[in-house]
PAGUMAR-863508 format. One record per residue (C-alpha): residue in three letters; x, y, z. Coordinates in pm, whole numbers, padded with zeros to 5 digits, always signed. Example, Ala and Ser with C-alpha at 12.3 -4.5 7.8 and 13.67 -1.06 7.14 Angstrom:
<rs>
Ala+01230-00450+00780;Ser+01367-00106+00714;
</rs>
This chain:
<rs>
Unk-13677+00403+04736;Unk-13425+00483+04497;Unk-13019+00551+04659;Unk-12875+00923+04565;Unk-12546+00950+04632;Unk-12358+01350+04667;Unk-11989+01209+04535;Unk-11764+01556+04597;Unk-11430+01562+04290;Unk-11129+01775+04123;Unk-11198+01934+03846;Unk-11054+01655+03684;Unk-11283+01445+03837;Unk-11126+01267+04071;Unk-11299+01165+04408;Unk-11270+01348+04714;Unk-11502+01185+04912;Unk-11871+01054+04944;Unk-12092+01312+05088;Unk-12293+01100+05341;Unk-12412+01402+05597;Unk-12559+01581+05351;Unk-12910+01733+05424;Unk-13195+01964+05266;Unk-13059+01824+04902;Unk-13243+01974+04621;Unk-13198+01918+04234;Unk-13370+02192+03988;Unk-13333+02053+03620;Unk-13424+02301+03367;Unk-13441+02256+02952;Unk-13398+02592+02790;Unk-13140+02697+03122;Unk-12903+02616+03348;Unk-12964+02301+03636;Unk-12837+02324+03978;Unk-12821+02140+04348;Unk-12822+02301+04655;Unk-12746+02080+04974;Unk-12637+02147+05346;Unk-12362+01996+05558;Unk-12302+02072+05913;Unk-12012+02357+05946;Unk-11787+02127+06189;Unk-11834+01789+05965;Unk-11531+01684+05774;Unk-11711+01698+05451;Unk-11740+02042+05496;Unk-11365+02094+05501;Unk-11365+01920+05167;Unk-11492+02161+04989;Unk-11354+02487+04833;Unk-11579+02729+04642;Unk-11488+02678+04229;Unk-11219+02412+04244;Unk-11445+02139+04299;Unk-11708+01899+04160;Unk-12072+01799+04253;Unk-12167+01442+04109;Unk-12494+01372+04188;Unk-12556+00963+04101;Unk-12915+00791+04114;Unk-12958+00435+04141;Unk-12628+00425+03990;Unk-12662+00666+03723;Unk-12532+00978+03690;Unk-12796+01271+03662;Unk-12533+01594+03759;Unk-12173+01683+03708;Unk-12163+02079+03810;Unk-11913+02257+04009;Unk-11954+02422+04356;Unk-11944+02784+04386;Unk-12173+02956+04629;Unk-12197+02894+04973;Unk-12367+03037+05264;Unk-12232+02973+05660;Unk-12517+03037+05930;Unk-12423+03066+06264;Unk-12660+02993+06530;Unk-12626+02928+06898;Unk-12667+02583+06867;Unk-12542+02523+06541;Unk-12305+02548+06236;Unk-12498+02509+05925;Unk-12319+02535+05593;Unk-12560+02580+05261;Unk-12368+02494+04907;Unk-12500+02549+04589;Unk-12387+02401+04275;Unk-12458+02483+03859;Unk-12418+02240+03568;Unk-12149+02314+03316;Unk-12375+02455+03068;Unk-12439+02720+03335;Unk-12077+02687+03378;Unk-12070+02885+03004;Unk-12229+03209+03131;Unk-11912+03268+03342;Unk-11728+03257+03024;Unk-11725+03553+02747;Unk-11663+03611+02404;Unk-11344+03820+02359;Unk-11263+04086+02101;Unk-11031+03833+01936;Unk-11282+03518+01921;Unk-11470+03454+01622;Unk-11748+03612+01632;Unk-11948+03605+01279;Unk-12041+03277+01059;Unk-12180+03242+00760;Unk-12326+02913+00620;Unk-12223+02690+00889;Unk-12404+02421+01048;Unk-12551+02539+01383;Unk-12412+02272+01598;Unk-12089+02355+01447;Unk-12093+02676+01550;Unk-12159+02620+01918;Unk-11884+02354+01960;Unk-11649+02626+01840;Unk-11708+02860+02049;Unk-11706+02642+02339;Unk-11356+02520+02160;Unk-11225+02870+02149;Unk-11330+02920+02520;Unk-11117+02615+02620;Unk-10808+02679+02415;Unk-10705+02989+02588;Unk-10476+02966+02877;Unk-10642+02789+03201;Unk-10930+02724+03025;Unk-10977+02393+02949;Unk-11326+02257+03109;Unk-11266+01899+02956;Unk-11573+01954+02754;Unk-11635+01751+02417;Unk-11893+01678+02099;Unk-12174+01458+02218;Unk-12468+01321+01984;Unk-12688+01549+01752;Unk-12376+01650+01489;Unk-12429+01806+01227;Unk-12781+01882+01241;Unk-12787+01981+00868;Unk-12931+02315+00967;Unk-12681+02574+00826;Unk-12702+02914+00954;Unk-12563+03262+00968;Unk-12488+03405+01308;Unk-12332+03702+01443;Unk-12257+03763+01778;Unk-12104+04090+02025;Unk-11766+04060+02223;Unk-11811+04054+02601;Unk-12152+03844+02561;Unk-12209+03516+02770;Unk-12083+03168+02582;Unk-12366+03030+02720;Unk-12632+03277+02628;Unk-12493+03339+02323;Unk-12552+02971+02262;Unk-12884+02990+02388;Unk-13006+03282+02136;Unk-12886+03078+01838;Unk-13072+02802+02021;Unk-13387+02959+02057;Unk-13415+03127+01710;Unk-13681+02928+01455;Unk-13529+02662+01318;Unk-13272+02615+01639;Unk-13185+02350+01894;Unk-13203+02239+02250;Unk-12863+02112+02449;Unk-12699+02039+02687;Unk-12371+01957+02874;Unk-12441+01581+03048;Unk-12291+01433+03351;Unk-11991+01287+03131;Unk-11941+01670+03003;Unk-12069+01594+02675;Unk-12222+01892+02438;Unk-12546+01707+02332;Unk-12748+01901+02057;Unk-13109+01824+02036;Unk-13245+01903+01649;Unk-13493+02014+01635;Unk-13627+01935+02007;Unk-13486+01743+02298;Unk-13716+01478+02439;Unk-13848+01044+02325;Unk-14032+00977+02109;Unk-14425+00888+02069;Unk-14737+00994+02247;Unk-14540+01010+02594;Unk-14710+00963+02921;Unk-15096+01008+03077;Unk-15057+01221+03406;Unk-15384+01229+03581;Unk-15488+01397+03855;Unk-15550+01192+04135;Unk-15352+00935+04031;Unk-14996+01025+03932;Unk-15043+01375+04017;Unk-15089+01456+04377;Unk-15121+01848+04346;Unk-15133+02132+04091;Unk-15047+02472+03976;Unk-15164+02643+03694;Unk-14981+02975+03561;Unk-15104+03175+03294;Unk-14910+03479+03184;Unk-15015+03772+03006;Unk-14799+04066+03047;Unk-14642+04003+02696;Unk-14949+03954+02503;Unk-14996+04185+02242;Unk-15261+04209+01924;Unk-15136+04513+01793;Unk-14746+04618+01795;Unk-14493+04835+01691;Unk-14157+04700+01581;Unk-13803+04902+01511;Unk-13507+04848+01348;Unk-13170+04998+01260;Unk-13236+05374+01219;Unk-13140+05487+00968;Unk-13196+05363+00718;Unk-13570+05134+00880;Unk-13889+05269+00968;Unk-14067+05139+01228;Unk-14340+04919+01121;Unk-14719+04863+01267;Unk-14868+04539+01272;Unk-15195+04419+01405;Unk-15425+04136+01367;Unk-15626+04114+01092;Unk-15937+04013+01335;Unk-15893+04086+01715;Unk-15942+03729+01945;Unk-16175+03819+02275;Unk-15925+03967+02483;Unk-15938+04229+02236;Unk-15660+04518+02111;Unk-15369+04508+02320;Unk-15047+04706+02239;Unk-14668+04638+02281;Unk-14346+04782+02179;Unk-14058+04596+02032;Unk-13774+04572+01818;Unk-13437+04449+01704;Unk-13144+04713+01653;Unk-12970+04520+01443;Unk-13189+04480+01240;Unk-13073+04696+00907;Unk-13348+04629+00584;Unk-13649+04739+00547;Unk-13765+04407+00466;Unk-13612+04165+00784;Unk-13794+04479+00971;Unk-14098+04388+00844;Unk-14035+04019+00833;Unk-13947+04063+01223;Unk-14227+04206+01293;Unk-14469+03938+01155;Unk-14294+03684+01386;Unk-14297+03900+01661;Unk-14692+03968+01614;Unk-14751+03622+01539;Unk-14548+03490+01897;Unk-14722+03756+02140;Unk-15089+03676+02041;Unk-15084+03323+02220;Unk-15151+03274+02525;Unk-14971+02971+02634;Unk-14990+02804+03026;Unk-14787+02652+03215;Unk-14878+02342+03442;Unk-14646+02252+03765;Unk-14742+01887+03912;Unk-14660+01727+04216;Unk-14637+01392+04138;Unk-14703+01083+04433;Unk-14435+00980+04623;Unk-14246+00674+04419;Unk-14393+00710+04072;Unk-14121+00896+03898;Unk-13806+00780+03752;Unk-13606+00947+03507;Unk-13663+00677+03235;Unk-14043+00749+03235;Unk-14032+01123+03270;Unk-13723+01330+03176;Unk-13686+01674+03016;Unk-13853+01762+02659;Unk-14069+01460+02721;Unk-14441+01471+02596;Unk-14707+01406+02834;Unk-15085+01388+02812;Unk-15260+01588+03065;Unk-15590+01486+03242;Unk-15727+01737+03499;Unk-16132+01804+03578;Unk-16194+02030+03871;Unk-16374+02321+03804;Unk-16315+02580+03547;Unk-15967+02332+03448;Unk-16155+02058+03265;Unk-15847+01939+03071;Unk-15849+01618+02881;Unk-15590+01427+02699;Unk-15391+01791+02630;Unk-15047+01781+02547;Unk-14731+01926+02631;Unk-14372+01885+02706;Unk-14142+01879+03020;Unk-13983+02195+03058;Unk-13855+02163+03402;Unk-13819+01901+03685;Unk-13737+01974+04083;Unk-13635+01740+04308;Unk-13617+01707+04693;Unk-13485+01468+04931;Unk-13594+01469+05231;Unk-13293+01324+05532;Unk-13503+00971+05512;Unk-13480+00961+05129;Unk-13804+01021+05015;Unk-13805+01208+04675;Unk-14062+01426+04610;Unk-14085+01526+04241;Unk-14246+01900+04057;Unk-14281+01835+03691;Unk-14324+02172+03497;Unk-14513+02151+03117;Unk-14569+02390+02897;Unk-14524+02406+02492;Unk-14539+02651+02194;Unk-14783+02545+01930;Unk-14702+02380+01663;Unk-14825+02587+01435;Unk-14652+02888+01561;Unk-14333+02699+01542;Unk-14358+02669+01135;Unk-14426+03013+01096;Unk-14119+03117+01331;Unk-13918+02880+01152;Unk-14081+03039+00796;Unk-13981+03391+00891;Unk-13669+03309+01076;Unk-13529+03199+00702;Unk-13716+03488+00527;Unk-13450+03675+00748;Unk-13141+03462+00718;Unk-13184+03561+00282;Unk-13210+03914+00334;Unk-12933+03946+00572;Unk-12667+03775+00354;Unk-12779+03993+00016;Unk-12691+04301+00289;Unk-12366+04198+00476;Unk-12205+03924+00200;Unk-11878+04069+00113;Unk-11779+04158-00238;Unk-11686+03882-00460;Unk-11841+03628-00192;Unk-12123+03441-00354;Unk-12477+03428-00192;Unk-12613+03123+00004;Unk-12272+02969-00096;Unk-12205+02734+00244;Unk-11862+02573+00306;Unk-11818+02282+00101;Unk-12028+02387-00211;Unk-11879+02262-00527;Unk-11908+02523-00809;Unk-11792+02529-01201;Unk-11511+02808-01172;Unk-11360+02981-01560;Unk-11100+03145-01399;Unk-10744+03034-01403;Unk-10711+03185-01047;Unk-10922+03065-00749;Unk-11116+03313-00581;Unk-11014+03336-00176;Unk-11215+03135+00069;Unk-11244+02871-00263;Unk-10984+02615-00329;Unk-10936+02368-00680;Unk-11097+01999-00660;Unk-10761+01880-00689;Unk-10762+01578-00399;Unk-10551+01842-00194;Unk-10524+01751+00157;Unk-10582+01973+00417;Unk-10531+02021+00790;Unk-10844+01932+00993;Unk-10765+02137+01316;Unk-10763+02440+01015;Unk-11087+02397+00826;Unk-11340+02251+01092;Unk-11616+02414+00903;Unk-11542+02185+00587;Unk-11469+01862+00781;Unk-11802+01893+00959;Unk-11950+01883+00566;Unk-11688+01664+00427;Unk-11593+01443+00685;Unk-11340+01191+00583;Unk-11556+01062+00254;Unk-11308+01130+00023;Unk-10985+01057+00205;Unk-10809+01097+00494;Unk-10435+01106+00595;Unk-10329+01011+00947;Unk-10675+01106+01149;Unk-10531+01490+01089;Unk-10629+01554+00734;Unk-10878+01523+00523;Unk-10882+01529+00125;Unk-11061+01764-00124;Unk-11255+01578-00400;Unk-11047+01550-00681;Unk-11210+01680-01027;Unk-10965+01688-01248;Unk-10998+01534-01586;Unk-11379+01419-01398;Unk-11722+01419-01501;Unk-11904+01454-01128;Unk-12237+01190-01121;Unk-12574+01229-00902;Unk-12524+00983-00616;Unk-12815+00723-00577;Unk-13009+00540-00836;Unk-13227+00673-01094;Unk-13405+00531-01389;Unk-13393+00569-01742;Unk-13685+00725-01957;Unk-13852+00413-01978;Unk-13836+00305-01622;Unk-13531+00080-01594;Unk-13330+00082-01279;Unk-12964+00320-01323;Unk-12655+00205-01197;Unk-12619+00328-00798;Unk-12333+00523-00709;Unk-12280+00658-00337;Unk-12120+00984-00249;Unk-11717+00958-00239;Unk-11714+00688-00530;Unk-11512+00705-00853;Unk-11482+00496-01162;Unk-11504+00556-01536;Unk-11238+00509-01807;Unk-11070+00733-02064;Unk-11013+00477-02306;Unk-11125+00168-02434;Unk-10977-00169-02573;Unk-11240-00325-02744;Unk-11213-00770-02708;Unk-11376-01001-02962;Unk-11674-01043-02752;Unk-11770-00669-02785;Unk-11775-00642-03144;Unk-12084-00786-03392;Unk-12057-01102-03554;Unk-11887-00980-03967;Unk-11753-01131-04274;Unk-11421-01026-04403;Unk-11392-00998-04779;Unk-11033-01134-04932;Unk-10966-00955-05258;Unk-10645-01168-05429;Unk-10683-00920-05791;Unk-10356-00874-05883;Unk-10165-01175-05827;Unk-09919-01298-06007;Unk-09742-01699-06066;Unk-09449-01516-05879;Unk-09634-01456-05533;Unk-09705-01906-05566;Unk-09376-02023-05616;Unk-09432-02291-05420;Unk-09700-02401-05698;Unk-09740-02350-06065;Unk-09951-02442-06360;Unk-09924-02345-06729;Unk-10247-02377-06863;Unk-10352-02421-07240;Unk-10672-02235-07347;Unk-10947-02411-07496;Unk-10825-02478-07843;Unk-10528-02358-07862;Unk-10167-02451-07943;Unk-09935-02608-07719;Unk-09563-02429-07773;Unk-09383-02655-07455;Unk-09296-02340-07280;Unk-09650-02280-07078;Unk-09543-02537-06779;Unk-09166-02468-06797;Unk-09223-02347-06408;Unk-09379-02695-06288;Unk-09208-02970-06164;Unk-09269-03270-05990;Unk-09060-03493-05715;Unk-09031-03877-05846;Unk-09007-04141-05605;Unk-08809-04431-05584;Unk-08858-04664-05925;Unk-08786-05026-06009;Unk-08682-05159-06328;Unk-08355-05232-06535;Unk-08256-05179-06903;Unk-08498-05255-07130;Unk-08725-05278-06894;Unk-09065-05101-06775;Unk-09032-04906-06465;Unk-09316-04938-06212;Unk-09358-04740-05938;Unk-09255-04913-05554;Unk-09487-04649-05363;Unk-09808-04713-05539;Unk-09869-04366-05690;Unk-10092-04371-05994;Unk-09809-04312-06209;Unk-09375-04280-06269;Unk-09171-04183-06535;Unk-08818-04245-06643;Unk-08728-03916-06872;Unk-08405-04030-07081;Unk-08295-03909-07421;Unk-08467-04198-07614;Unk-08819-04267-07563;Unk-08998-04614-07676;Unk-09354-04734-07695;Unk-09467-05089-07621;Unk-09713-05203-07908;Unk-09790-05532-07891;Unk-09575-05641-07621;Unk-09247-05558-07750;Unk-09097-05192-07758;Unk-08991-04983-08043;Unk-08828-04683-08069;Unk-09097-04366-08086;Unk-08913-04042-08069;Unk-08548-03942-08088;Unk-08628-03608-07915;Unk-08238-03563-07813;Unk-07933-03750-07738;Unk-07935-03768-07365;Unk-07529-03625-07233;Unk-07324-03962-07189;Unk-07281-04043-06773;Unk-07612-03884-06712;Unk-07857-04098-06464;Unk-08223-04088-06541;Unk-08447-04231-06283;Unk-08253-04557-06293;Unk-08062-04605-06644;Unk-07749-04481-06766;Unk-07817-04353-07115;Unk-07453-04458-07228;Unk-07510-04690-07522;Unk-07830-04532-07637;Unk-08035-04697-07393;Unk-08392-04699-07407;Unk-08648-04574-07140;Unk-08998-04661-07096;Unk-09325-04515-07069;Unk-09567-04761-06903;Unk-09894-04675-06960;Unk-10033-04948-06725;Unk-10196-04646-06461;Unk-10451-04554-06683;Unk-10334-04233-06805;Unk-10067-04104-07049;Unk-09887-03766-07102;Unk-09749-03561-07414;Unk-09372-03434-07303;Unk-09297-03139-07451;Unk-08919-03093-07690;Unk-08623-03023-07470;Unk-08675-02707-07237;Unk-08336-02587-07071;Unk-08079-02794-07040;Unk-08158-02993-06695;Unk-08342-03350-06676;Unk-08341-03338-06268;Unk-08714-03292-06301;Unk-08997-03335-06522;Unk-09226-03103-06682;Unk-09600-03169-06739;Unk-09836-02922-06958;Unk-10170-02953-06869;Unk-10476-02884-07136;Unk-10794-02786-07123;Unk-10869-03165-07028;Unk-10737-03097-06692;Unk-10902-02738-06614;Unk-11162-02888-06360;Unk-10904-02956-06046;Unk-10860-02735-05736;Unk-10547-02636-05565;Unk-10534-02463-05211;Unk-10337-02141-05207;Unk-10254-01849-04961;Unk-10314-01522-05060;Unk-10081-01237-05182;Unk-09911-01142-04843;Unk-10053-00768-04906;Unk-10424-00904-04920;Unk-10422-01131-04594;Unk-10144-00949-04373;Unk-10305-00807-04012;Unk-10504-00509-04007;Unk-10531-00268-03714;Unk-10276-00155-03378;Unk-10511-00258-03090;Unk-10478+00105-02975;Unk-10801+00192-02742;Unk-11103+00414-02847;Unk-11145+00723-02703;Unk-11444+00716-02446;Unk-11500+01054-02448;Unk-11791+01316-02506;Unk-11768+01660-02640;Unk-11622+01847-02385;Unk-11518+02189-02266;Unk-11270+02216-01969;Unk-11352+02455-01674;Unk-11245+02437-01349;Unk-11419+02260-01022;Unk-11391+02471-00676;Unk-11495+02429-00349;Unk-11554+02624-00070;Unk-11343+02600+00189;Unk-11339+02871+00452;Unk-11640+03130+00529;Unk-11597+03473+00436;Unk-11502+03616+00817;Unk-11183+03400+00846;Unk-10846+03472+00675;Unk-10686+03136+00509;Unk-10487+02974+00736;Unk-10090+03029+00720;
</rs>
């Protein structure tokens, strides 16, 4: 047997007290209305003087968990001879909503704006003005990606005005839970899967069986706004059994032609079903809310009679609960469903309508089917209104709910208060995801929000191709090398002593004394002493070959002092043997060699003129850019019926 406990708050749900002597308690959960507990205390018990009508709470917790959070409003005092019986009743907080209105000043038209959106903010709007504050907040089910346009009348119910967005094709189910969250359901509340079997006889202990048929129609006529509509007739194409019946029905607001029509068709299309509904009494002890709850399927198995029903499915509209003053529960399930079928053609039509009604009320300059947070290509140097640039702007969240519920915080956030715009600016936009190229291979992936990319490029010696340079040294001259000279003789030509006046040669250290040969200390392959005299050893004794000039008296050459006339030597002992030129300029410090054709075949290394090898380039990057032509990126920021926030 399961424990209910009736737990009696404030309004800001504090406890007053646990309602132990209460009697006659009865639950009614419903899933396209209100829910609501009625109980009974005695008049004279304590509990009784706990309670005042409207500023208090009903929490109604099984096994623990809570199933009801309403507050108390009615009450009924009966006053019999014998006794002093007080009746309470008590409705959830979405029935709560139909004591609450939509005032002249609310907002009361939308355009493009998720559906679930739309309901929070009125609820929002509700509890912002003065005294109104019902502690409500967002639940599960946001956004449902479902964006609508909705218009609704000042001095209409919050809560029914939520339920006829609800109930349109393509709506949602809700509610407010124990916890007062605003849960949306998209597109239906209830598990998942093939639900439950309830048989007869063995879950179900009893069973009613409602069929209703006073709005079945085959044949209709449907009105609009007149003028400027017609009415329109519509019929089926082949009547079912129960043959031609007729109805009358319309929508006054409804101001084309074509959503007349289109109205119509959905109208036609909902009255020609006939749809039950089932109400089971289930056994004593079988239910709990985590096998049957509302918007549940359940499989239906009943054979007695004319209902032979086998495995046929539907969902839990309703569920009514009673406890009796021992605790037995005694649970009524209510099923019933629209068809599936009809449900895609509701939906089909419902958008048929939403198109037609935006190409008639969409303001001028307002673009169709544009919702908030479309990004468009704008040539303009002026945004239009309800647009702003995709400049990374930051705006105020509290402001522009509409776009956060799109945008969320995805491409920046400031504080928990703002959120950024994308930023555009000098930026290609990319598809998010990963595609593949035309022959199949796998795209980079790129998620919504991300950035990257680069102007400009600086290009590394591991990017470029493996090249050959080409030195061209045309053009030099003996003065760019004047580290390094040779005169050279032509082939068969004369030698004038002037062609290696430009070459010189360091001597190293010599030994050797007057008279004597010089040989060389460091091993080189051969020395020279250069004085003014110059003798030849023939036959092992020297003699005088050349006077090529008197050598200036005090003047050192590699050794010997050529005052006196002394002699130098050549030795010739190295294997090799030069021709010295006559007297060029004036200075002996160095020697001068001419070298003939003999001597053409050796190699020297050598730089370049400085103009042929110097650096070339700046390492400046490469543009990485396309053609391009600039326009400007915009997004929507605001729907049309709401001035831009001061």
């Amino acid at each position: 047997m399961a424990e209910i406990r009736f737990l009696l708050l404030t309004t800001d749900g504090r406890s007053l007290g646990d309602l132990v002597a209460a009697g006659n308690r009865k639950m009614e959960f419903n899933l396209a209305g209100p829910s609501t507990v009625t109980f009974d205390l005695p008049g004279d018990h304590p509990d009784a003087g706990l309670i005042t009508e409207l500023a208090c709470d009903l929490l109604v917790v099984r096994d623990q968990v809570p199933m009801f959070r309403g507050r108390v409003g009615t009450s009924t005092d009966t006053l019999a001879a014998d006794a002093h019986t007080c009746t309470f009743s008590a409705i959830d907080y979405r029935g709560m909503l139909d004591r609450r209105i939509l005032w002249d000043d609310s907002l009361l038209s939308f355009r493009g704006l998720d559906q679930s959106v739309i309901a929070y903010y009125m609820i929002v709007d509700s509890q912002d003005r003065p005294g109104g504050n019902l502690g409500i907040t967002a639940g599960t089910g946001f956004p449902t990606g479902h964006l609508v346009d909705r218009d609704f009348q000042a001095g209409a119910k919050l809560g029914e005005s939520i339920d006829s967005m609800a109930q349109m094709a393509g709506g949602f189910e809700w509610d407010i839970d124990p916890l007062l969250r605003l849960n949306i359901y998209y597109p239906t509340r209830g598990r998942p899967g093939p639900g439950v079997d309830l048989v007869y006889g063995q879950q179900i202990a009893a069973v009613t069986r409602n069929q209703d048929s006073t709005s079945y129609a085959t044949a209709l006529r449907y009105s609009g706004k007149s003028p400027p509509t017609e009415p329109v007739a519509e019929s089926l194409a082949a009547f079912p059994p129960p043959g031609r019946w007729e109805a009358q029905t319309g929508n006054p607001d409804a101001a084309l032609q074509t959503t007349v029509q289109a109205l119509a068709d959905a109208a036609l299309e909902a009255s020609s079903v006939l749809v039950a509904n089932y109400s089971l009494v289930l056994f004593d002890g079988w239910w709990t809310p985590t096998d049957l709850w509302l918007g549940d399927v359940a499989s239906l198995f009943i054979s007695s009679g004319r209902l032979d029903i086998a495995g046929d499915q539907f969902r839990v509209i309703g569920l009514k609960i009673d406890y009796s003053d021992d605790g037995a529960e005694t649970v009524t399930v209510a099923l019933g469903d629209v068809p599936p079928s009809m449900t895609s053609r509701l939906t089909d039509y419902q958008d048929r309508i939403e198109v037609l009604e935006r190409q008639l009320t969409a303001p001028a300059g307002w673009a169709l089917d544009a919702p908030v947070g479309a990004v468009y290509l704008w040539p303009g140097s002026t945004v239009p209104q309800m647009w702003m640039a995709c400049d990374g702007s930051f705006l105020e969240i509290a402001l522009y709910p509409e776009l956060y519920a799109v945008l969320g915080m995805t491409f920046g956030s400031a504080y928990g208060l703002y959120l950024a715009l994308p930023d555009l600016r000098s930026k290609v936009p990319v598809g998010a995801g990963q595609g593949i190229d035309v022959l199949g291979h796998p795209l980079s992936s790129y998620q919504v929000g991300q950035a990257g990319g680069s102007e400009a490029v600086w290009l590394d010696g591991t990017q470029l191709p493996t090249h050959w340079h080409t030195t061209d040294v045309s053009g030099s001259t003996d003065a760019d090398y004047p580290g390094h000279m040779h005169g050279s003789l032509a082939y068969g030509t004369s030698w004038t002593g002037n062609e290696s006046a430009g070459h010189s040669h360091g001597l190293p250290a010599t030994t050797g004394g007057a008279d004597q040969p010089t040989t060389n200390v460091d091993g080189e392959d051969h020395a020279h002493n250069m004085p003014a005299y110059m003798t030849h050893q023939i036959d092992g004794t020297y003699q005088v070959v050349a006077n090529i000039h008197p050598s200036p008296d005090g003047m050192s050459v590699a050794g010997f002092n050529t005052t006196g006339g002394r002699t130098a030597t050549h030795d010739h002992s190295h294997g090799h043997a030069h021709g010295l030129p006559a007297y060029i300029g004036s200075n002996f410090t160095s020697h001068i060699h001419a070298i003939g054709p003999e001597t053409n075949t050796h190699a020297h290394p050598f730089s370049a003129k400085g103009q042929v090898s110097s650096v070339a380039g700046s390492g400046a990057p490469h543009t990485n850019i396309q053609p391009f032509l600039a326009l400007s990126y915009i997004i929507r920021v605001l729907p049309p019926w709401r001035p831009t926030p001061t």
